[in-house]
Structure formats: structure tokens, C-alpha cells
N, C-alpha and C positions, 0 to 999 in steps of 0.2 A: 469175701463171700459172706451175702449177710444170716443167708439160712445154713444150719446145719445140724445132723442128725445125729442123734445119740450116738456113742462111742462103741456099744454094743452090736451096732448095726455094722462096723468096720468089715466084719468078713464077709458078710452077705455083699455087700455092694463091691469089696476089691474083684467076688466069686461073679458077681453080673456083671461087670464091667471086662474083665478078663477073661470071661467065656463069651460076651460079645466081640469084642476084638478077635479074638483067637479065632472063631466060627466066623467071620469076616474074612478074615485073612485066608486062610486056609481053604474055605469054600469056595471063594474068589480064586484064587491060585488053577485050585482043582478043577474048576469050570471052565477057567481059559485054556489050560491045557487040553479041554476033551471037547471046546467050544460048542458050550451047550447055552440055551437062553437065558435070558434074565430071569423068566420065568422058573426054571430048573434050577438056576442058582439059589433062586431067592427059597424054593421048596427046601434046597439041601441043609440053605443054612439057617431055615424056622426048625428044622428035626437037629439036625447039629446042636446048634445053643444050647436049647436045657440037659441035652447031654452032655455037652463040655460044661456047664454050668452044674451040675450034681457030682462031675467028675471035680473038679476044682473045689468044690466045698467041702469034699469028704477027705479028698488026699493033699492039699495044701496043708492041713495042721502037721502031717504026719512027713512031709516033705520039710518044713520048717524044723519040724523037731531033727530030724535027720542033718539037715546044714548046721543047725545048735551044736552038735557034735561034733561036726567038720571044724570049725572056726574058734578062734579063740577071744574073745574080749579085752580090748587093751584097756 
């Protein structure tokens, strides 16, 4: 890959990358079960996103640290 972004940038983009997927996944799920339009889908999951996206930037540090403490380092 020949471009790449500062190192600093790591949480923000694993946090929109991962709130994208997630709000994919789930919305889609959720939609075919209630089979509602592409159109309804696509609404649920532009409101979705940046709330799984605020959700995962705030409680992944805090979820990290929690596993640090689970696990031990060989």
C-alpha cells in the first residue's frame, strides 16, 4: 500500500471502519427480517453509523483495557 496515514489516526479509522461494518451488518439483518425497502434500510443505517461510530470510539479504549487484564503476555 503506497499511501499511509499517520499512526495517530489508528483509532479513528479502526472506530469508522468498524462502525461501518457493524451498521451494515446489523441493519441489513434487521431489514430483511421485517422486509422493509432498500430505501428504509439505507435510512436505518445513515442514523445507525455515527452512532455505532461514537459508541466504539468512546468504549473500545475502555474495553481494551478490560481484556489487558484478562490476558496475560507471554
Amino acid at each position: 500500500m503506497g499511501f499511509k496515514l499517520p499512526a495517530r489516526y489508528g483509532n479513528a479509522i479502526f472506530a469508522l471502519l468498524m462502525s461501518f461494518i457493524t451498521s451494515l451488518i446489523v441493519s441489513g439483518i434487521i431489514s430483511m427480517i421485517h422486509h422493509v425497502t432498500l430505501a428504509a434500510w439505507l435510512k436505518s443505517f445513515l442514523i445507525a453509523w455515527p452512532m455505532v461510530f461514537v459508541s466504539i470510539i468512546t468504549i473500545a479504549p475502555r474495553v481494551a483495557r478490560f481484556v489487558e487484564g484478562l490476558v496475560t503476555r507471554s
